[in-house]
C-alpha positions in Angstrom: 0.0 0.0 0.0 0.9 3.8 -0.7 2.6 5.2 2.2 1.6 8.8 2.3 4.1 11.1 4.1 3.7 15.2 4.4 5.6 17.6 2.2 7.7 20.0 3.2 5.7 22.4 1.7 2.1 23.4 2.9 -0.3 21.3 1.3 -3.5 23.2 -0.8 -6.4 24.2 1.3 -8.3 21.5 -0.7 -6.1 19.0 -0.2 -5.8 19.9 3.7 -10.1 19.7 4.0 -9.7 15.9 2.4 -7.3 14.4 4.7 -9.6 16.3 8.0 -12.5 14.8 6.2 -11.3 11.1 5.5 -8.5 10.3 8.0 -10.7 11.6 11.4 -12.6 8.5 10.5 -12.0 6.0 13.2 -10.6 6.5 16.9 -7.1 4.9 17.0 -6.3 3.1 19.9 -2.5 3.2 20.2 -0.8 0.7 21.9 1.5 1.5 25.0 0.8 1.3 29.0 -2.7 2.4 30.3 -4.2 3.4 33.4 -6.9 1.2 34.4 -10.6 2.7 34.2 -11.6 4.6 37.0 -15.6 4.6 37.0 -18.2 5.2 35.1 -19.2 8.0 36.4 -16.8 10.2 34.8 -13.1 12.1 35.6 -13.6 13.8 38.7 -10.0 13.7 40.9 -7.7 16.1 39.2 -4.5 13.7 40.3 -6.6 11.1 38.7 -6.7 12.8 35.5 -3.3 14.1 35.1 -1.8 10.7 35.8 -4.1 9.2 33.1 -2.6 12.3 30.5 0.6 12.0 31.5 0.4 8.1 30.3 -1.3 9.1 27.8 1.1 11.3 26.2 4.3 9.6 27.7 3.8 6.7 25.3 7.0 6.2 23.3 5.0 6.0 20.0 3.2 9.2 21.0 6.4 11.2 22.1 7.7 10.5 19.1 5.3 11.8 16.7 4.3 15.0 18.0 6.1 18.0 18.7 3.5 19.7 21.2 0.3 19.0 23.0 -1.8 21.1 25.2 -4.4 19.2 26.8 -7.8 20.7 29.7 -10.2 18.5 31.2 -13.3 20.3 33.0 -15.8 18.9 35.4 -18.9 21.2 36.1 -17.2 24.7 36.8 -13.9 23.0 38.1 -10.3 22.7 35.8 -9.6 19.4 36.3 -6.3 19.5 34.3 -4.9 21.8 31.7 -1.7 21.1 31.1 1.1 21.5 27.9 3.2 18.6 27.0 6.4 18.4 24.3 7.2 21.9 22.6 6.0 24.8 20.9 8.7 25.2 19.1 11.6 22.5 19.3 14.4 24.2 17.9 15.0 26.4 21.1 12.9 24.0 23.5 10.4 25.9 24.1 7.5 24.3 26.5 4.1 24.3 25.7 2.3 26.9 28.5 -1.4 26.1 28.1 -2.1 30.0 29.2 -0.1 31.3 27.2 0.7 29.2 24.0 -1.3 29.7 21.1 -2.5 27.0 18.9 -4.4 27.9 15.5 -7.9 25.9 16.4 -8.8 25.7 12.6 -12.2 24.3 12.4 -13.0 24.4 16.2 -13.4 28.1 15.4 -16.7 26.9 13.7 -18.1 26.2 17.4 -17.6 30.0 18.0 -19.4 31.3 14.7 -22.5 29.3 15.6 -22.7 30.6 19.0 -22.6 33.8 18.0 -25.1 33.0 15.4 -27.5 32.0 18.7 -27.3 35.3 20.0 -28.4 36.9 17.2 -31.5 34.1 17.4 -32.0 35.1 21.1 -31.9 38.8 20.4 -34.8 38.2 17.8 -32.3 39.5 14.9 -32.2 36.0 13.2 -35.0 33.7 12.7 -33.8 30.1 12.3 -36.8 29.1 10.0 -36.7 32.3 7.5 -35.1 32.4 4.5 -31.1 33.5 4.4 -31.9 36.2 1.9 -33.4 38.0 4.7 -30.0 38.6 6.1 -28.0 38.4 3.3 -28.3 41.7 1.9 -27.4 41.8 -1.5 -25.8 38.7 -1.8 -28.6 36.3 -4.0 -27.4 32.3 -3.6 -28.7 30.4 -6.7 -31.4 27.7 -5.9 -32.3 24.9 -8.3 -35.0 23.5 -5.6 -38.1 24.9 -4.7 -37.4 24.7 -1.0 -36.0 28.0 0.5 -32.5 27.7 2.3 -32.7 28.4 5.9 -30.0 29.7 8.8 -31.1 26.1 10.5 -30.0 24.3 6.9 -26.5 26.7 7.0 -25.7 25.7 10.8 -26.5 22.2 10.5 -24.4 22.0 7.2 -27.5 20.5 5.3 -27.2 23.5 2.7 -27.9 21.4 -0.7 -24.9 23.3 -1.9 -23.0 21.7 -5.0 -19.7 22.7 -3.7 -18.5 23.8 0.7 -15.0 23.5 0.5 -14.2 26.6 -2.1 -10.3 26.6 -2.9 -8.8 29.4 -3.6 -5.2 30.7 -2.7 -5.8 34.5 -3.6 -6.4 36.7 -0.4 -10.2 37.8 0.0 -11.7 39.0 2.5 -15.0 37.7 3.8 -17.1 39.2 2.2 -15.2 39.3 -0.8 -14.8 35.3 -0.7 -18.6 35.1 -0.2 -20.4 36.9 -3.1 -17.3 35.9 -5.7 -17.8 31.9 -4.9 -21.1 31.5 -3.9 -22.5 28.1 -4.6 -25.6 27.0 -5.9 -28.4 25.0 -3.7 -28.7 21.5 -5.8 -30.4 19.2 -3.3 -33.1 20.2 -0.9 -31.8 21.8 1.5 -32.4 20.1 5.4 -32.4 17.2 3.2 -28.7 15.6 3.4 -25.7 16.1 5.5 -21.8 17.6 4.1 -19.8 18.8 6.0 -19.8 22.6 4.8 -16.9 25.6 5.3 -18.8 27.6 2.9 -21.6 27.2 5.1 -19.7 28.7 8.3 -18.4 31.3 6.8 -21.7 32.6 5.4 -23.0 32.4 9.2 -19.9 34.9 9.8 -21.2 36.9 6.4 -24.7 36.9 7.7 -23.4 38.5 11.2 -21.7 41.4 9.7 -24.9 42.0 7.8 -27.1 42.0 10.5 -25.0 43.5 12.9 -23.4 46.2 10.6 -19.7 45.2 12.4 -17.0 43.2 11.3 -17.4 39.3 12.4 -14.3 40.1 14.0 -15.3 42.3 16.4 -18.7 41.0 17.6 -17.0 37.5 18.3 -14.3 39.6 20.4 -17.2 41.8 22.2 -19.6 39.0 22.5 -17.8 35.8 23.1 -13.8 36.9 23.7 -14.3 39.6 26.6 -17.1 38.6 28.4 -15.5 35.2 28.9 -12.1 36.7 29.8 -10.8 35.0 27.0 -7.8 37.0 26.4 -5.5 35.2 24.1 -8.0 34.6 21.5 -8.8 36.2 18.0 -9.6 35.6 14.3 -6.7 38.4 13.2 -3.3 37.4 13.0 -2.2 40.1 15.2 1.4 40.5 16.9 0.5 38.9 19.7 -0.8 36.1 18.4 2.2 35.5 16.2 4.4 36.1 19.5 2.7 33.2 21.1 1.8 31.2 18.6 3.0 27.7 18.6 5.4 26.4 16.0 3.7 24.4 13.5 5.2 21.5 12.3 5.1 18.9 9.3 4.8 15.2 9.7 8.8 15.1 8.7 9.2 17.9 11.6 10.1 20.8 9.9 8.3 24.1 10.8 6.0 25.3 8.6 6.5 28.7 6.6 4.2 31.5 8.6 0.8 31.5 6.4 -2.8 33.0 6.3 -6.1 31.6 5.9 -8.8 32.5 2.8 -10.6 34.5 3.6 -7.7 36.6 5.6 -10.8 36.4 8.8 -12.5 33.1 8.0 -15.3 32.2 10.6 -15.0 28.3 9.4 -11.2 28.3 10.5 -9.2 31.0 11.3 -9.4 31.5 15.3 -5.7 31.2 17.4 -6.8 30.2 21.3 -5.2 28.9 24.0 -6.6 25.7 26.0 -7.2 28.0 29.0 -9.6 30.1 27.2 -10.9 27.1 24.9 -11.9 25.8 29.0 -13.6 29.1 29.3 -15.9 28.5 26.2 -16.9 25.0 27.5 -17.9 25.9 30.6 -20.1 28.5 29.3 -21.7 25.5 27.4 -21.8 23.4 29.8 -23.2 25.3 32.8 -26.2 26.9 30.5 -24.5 29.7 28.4 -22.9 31.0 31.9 -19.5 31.4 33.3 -18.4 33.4 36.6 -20.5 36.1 36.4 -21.4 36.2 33.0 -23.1 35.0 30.5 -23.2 34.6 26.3 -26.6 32.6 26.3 -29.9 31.3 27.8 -29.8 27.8 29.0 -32.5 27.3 26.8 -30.6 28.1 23.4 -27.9 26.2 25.1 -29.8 23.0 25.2 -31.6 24.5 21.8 -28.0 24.4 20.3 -26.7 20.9 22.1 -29.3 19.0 20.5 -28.9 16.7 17.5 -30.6 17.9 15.0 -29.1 15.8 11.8 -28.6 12.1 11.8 -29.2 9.4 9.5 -30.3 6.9 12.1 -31.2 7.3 15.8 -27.7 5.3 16.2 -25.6 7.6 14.3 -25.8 11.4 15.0 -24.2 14.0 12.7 -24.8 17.7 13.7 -26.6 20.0 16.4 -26.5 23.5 15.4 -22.4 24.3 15.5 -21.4 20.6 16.6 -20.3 17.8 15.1 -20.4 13.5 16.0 -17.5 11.9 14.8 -15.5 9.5 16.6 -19.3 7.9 17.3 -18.0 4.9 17.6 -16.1 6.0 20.8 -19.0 7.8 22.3 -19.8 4.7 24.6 -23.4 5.3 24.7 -22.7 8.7 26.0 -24.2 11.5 24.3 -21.5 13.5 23.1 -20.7 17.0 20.8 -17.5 18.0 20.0 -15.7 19.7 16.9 -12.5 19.2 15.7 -10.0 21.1 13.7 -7.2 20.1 11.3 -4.9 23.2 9.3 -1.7 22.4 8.4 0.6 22.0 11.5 -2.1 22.0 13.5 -4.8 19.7 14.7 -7.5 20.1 17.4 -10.2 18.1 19.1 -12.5 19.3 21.4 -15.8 17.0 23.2 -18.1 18.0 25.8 -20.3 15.7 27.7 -23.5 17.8 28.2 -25.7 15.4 30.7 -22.1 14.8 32.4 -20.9 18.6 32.6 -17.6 17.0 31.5 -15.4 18.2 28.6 -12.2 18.0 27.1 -9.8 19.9 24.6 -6.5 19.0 23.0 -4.4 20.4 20.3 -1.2 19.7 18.9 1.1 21.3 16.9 2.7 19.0 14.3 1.1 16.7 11.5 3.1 13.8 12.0 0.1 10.6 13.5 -2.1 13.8 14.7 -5.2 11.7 14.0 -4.3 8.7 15.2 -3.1 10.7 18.4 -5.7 12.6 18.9 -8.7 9.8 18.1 -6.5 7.8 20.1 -6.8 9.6 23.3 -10.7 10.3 23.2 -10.9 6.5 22.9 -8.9 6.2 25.6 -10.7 9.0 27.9 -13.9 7.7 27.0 -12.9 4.2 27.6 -11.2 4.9 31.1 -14.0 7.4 32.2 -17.3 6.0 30.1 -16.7 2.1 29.9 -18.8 0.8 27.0 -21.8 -1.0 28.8 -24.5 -1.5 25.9 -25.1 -4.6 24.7 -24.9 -5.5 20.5 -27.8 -5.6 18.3 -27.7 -8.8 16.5 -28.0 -9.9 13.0 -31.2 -9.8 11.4 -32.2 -12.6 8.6 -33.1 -10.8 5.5 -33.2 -12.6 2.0 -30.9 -11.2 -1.2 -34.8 -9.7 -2.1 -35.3 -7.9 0.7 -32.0 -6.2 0.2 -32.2 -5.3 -3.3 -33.7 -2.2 -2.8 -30.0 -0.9 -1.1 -27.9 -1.8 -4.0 -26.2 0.8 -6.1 -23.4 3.2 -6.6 -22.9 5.5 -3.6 -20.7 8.7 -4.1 -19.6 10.7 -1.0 -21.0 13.5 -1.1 -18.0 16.3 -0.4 -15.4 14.4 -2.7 -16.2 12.9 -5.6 -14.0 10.2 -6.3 -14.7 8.2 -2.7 -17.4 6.1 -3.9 -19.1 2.6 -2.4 -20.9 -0.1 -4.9 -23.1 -2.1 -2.8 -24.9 -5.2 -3.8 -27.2 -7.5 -2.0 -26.6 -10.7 -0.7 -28.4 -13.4 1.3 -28.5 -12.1 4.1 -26.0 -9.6 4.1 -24.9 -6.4 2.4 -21.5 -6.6 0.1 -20.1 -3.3 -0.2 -16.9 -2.7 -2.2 -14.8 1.0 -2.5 -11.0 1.2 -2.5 -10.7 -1.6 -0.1 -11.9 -5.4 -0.7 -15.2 -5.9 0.1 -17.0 -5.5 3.1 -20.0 -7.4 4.3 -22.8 -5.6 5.9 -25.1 -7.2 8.1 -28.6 -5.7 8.9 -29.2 -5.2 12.5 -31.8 -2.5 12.3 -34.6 -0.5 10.4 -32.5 1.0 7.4 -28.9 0.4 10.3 -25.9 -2.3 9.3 -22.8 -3.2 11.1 -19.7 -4.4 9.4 -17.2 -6.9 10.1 -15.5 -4.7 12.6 -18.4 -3.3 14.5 -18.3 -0.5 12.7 -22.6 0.9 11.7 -23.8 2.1 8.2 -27.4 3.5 8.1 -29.1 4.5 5.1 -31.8 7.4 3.8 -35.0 7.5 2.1 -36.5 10.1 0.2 -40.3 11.5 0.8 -41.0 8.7 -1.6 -39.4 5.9 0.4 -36.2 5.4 -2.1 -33.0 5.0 -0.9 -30.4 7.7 -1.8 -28.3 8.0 1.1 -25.4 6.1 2.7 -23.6 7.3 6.0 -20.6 4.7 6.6 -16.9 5.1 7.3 -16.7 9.1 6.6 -18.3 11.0 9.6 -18.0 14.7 7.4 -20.7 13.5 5.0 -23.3 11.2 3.6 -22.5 9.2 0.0 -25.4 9.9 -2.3 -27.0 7.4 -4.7 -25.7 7.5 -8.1 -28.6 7.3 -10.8 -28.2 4.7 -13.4 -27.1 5.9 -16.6 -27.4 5.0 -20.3 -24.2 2.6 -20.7 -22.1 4.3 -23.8 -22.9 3.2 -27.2 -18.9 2.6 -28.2 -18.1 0.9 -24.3 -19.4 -2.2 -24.1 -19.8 -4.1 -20.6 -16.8 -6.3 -22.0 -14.6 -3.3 -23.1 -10.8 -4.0 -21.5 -11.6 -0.3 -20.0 -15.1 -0.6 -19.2 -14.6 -0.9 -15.5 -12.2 2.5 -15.2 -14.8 4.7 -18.1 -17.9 4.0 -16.0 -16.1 4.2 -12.7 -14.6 8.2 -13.9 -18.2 8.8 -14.7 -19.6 7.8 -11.7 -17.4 9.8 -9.9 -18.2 13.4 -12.6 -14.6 13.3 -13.9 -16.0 13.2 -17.5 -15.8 16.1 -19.8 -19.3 15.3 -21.3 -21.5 13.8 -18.4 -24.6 13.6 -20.9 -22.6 12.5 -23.9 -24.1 8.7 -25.6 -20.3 7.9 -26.9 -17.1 8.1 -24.7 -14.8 8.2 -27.7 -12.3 5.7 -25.6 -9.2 5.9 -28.7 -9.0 9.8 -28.8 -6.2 11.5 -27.8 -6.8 13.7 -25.4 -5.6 17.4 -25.1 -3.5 19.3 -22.0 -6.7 20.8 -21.2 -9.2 18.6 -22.0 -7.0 16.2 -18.9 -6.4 18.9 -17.4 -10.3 19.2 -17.2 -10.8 15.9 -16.3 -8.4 16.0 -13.4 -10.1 18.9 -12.2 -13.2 17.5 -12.0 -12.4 14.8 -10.8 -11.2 16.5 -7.6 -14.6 17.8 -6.9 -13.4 21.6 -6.6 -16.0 24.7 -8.1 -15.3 25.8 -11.4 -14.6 29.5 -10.3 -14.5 32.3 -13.1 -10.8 34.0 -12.3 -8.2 35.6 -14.4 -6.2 33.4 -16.9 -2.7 32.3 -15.6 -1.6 32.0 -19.1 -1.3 34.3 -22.4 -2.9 31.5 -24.5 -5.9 30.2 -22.3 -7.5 33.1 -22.2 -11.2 32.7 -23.4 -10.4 28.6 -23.8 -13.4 27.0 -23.0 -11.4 25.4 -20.2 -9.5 28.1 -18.7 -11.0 28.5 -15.7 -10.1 24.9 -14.9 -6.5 25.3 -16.3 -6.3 28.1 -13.9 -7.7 26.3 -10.9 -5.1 23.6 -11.3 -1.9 26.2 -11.5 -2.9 28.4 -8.6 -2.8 24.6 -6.9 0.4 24.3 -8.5 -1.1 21.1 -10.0 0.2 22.2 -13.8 3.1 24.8 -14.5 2.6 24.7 -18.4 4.9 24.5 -21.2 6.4 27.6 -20.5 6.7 30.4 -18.4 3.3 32.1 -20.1 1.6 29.3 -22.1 0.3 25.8 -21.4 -0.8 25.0 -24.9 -3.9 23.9 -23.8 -4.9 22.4 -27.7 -1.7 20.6 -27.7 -2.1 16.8 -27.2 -1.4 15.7 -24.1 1.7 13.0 -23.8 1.9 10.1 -21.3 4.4 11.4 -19.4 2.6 14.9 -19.0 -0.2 13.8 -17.7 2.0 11.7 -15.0 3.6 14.5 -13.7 0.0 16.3 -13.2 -1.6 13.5 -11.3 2.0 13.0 -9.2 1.7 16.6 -7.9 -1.8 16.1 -7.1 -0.3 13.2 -5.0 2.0 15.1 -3.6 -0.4 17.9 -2.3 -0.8 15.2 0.1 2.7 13.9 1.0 3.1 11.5 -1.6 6.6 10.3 -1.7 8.6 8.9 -4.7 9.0 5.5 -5.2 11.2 4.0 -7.0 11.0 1.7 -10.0 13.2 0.7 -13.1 11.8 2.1 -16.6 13.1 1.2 -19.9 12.1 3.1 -23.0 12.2 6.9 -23.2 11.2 9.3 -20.5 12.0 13.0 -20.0 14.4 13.2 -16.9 11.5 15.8 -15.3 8.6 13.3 -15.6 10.7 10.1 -14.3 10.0 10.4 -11.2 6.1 10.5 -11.5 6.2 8.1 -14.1 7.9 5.6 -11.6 5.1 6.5 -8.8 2.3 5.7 -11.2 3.8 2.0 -12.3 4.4 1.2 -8.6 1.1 2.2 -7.7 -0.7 0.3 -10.6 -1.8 3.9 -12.2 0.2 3.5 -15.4 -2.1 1.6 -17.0 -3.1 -2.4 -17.9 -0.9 -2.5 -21.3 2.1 -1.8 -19.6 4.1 -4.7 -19.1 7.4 -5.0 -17.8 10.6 -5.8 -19.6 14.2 -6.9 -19.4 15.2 -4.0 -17.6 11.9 -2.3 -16.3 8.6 -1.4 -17.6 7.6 0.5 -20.2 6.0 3.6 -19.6 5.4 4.4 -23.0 6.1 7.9 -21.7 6.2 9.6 -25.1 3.0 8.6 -26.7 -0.4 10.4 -26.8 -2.9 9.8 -23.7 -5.8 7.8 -24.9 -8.8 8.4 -23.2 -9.6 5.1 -22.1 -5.9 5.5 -20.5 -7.1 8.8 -18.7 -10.1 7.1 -17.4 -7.7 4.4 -16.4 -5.1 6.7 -14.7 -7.8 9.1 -12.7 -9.9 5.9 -11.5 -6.9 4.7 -9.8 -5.7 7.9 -8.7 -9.3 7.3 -6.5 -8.6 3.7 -5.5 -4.5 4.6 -4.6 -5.6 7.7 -2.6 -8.4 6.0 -0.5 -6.9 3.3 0.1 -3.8 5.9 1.1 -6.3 7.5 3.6 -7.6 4.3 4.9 -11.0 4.1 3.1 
């Protein structure tokens, strides 16, 4: 399997919202020496709980991998431990002070924005039920449905919108990065869940336009101050770069100082400390109060702690603001939390509501973050909130019964994660990247797989299937519809399997065409197309980033993919995008793709002739089995074929597998 490692370089914001999407799948349990469980009834002793961190994070496999930690506990209105472990920066040893070190939260800062959101409910400025355009001022999202988008749809990331994760690296400002890449509503909205940045920073949008202030301020004003939260903000100030915590790649080298787009971004941008982070849960968990003050009702508390999105009783997604993955760790505890992933920096934080427990941690370094961090909720909740609930068991359905789930399922936030599912007796076989997996029924519309892990499944108002939520917490996988097979790709085609797979997963350039034209050569643009939609990004209408693209019906995606760094062009001002595309040019464009996130070389013998700048992504794609079917190695390597035209059955070939190599990369 693919071993992905970081870059040195930063990787793309898209690429950084994949791996927080996919790898914060599944809570690691790393091996190592553990303190046995205390009760059930939750941490209470603060000795207690530092002796169980301290383990924690005094595991060799853990001190190796990370570079800093900070870590709170709170019980009720008491700080049960807050403490910094490793280093904020390592060069000149510098200890992590959990009042004074600054982390960059990322996505925790979501949490904030929909509090503040509340208020604005509470005050009777925002009604959750009326349309956004009432508070959107002149800003006019498009809407294919003929169900109006709510502020409940926009804080429970049920939007309908055909694209949430907008990728830009230009510097906007918020409201900038609003109106120029809004999306369009495509699904109904309150109708299916994905995860949604676009969607958080239009709740920031819709604050400025309500209140008339920047989001900036009437966080700090309204949340910041009156919680004493004093080493907090969504500006990169000087004082939070003085304080601010080293970030770190997985191969531990810092990471170049950067910004956030938009420069204030509501979904992502907040620095904190875990002292004030502690600040903000107690508020939540002692009714909207702490000390003497107090940022909301108990009602809109408990208003804003309940689940409000889920695809089965048994697996929650979203309240308004808060998130459910990890589920299978909560225990049968009911538990909210958000978590946070920029690069260098990775954050988790969980509160217990009916317990009035929560916790926080955040490190500083890419390196296993996942597996760290997922690894010590399991642990916490194992220690603290011992599993007690028995297992459902099987139920005996026939292959008939089951028909009605089979189908192509395609995640709904990136494209080219997809499941086929097919009924058997009995049982569910569901096959992605990885062999297949067998799911039993155990419920109304709920599964379990091999490992424990549960799938449920959505109906429509009409009682048809069209959801999946399995494996990825950030979204549900929507039914594919069938579709007309090609009328020159027969079921028997060598390349059948990758040409309907790349449709499946919108990566064609024609997605309504009858013919598929498998033995064209392809164009640098029309790949370069292909590639882009395959990632799943919005087409966005920018200038041209070369003198001979300009008005190409493709330019905005030839653009897209160099402001990525994805393609460089033929030149220093051209990219020849009517050119034919070669082999070994097409290699080199999926291997930086790779590398956006952390791909390594690999190493393989060629023989024939390849350019001494495409080698090294033309070895990646043989030892990964990208290259393509026909090529068959020879005394002294394989053959590439590194000079010849891309077919488009080979580009269907290449970007299929560039779905299968990459899942399977992230686990999936």
């Amino acid at each position: 399997m693919l071993k992905v490692k970081a870059k040195k370089s930063r990787r793309s914001k898209w690429a950084t919202a994949l791996m927080a999407a996919v790898i914060t799948v599944s809570a690691v349990s790393l091996p190592g020496n553990k303190v046995e469980a205390a009760t059930a009834t939750g941490p209470k002793d603060a000795k207690e709980v530092e002796a169980f961190a301290d383990a924690y994070f005094n595991r060799p496999e853990v001190k190796k991998a990370m570079a800093g930690a900070a870590f709170v506990v709170v019980d009720n209105d008491k700080v049960l431990l807050n403490k910094g472990f490793g280093y904020a920066d390592v060069e000149s040893k510098q200890p992590v002070i959990p009042n004074e070190t600054v982390f960059r939260v990322a996505s925790v800062s979501k949490v904030f924005t929909a509090t503040g959101v509340m208020q604005l409910v509470e005050e009777g400025k925002i009604d959750l039920e009326a349309d956004i355009h009432n508070y959107t001022g002149d800003l006019k999202i498009a809407n294919q449905t003929n169900s109006k988008l709510t502020m409940k749809d926009v804080l429970t990331h049920t939007t309908g919108f055909d694209y949430t994760d907008i990728t830009t690296p230009e510097s906007y400002s918020l409201e900038q990065h609003i109106k120029e890449f809004a999306p369009t509503v495509v699904r109904k909205p309150g109708a299916a869940y994905r995860y949604d940045n676009y969607a958080s920073d239009l709740q920031g949008y819709i604050m400025q336009q309500v209140e008339d202030q920047p989001f900036e301020q009437l966080i700090d004003e309204k949340i910041f101050r009156p919680l004493g939260m004093e080493n907090s903000d969504f500006r990169m100030s000087e004082k939070m770069k003085e304080k601010l915590a080293t970030g770190y790649t997985a191969t531990k080298e810092p990471h170049p100082d950067y910004e956030v787009y938009p420069t204030i971004m509501p979904s992502g941008g907040m620095f904190s400390t875990s002292t004030d982070i502690s600040k903000f849960m107690f508020a939540h968990l002692n009714g909207g109060k702490f000390g003497n003050e107090r940022i909301l009702k108990e009602d809109t508390v408990k208003d804003m702690h309940k689940t409000r999105i889920s695809s089965h009783p048994e697996l929650p997604n979203m309240t308004y603001g808060f998130e459910m993955f990890y589920r299978e760790s909560f225990n049968g505890e009911y538990v909210i939390a958000k978590g946070g992933d920029l690069p260098g920096y990775h954050s988790w934080m969980w509160m217990l509501p009916d317990r009035k427990v929560g916790g926080f941690v955040v490190l500083n370094s890419d390196v296993d973050s996942t597996p760290i961090i997922s690894g010590l909720f399991k642990a916490f909740m194992d220690h603290y909130y011992p599993k007690t609930n028995e297992e459902l068991p099987a139920l005996k359905l026939t292959k008939e019964q089951l028909a009605r789930f089979e189908g192509s399922y395609r995640f709904l936030r990136f494209p080219f994660i997809y499941f086929d599912v097919k009924a058997e007796d009995g049982y569910l076989l569901l096959n992605g990247t990885k062999s297949n997996v067998k799911l039993e029924p155990i419920g109304d519309m709920l599964f379990k797989d091999e490992a424990g892990m549960l799938a449920a499944f959505k109906t429509d108002e009409t009682g048809n299937i069209v959801y999946l939520d399995y494996y990825l917490p950030s979204a549900w996988s929507e039914k594919v519809e069938s579709k007309p097979d090609y009328s020159d790709v027969p079921r028997n085609h060598p390349y059948a399997n990758a040409i309907y797979t790349l449709r499946t997963l919108d990566g064609v350039l024609h997605p309504d065409a009858i013919t598929f034209e498998p033995e064209k050569a392809l164009t640098r643009a029309e790949f370069a197309t292909e590639l882009f939609r395959f990632m799943g990004n919005k087409p966005i209408t920018t200038a041209t980033t070369f003198v001979d693209t300009e008005g190409h019906r493709y330019s905005n995606e030839i653009h897209q993919l160099a402001t990525l760094g994805i393609i460089l062009g033929s030149s220093a001002q051209r990219f020849s995008p009517d050119q034919l595309i070669t082999r070994e040019e097409a290699a080199v464009m999926i291997y930086r793709l790779m590398q956006s996130f952390g791909a390594s070389a690999i190493e393989v013998e060629l023989s024939g002739e390849t350019s001494p700048w495409a080698e090294e992504a033309a070895q990646f794609l043989v030892a990964t089995g990208m290259a393509g079917p026909t090529i068959l190695p020879k005394e002294g390597g394989a053959d590439f074929r590194s000079k010849e035209q891309l077919l488009h059955k080979e580009s269907a070939f290449m970007l299929s597998n560039v779905a299968r190599v990459l899942a399977m990369a992230l686990g999936i």
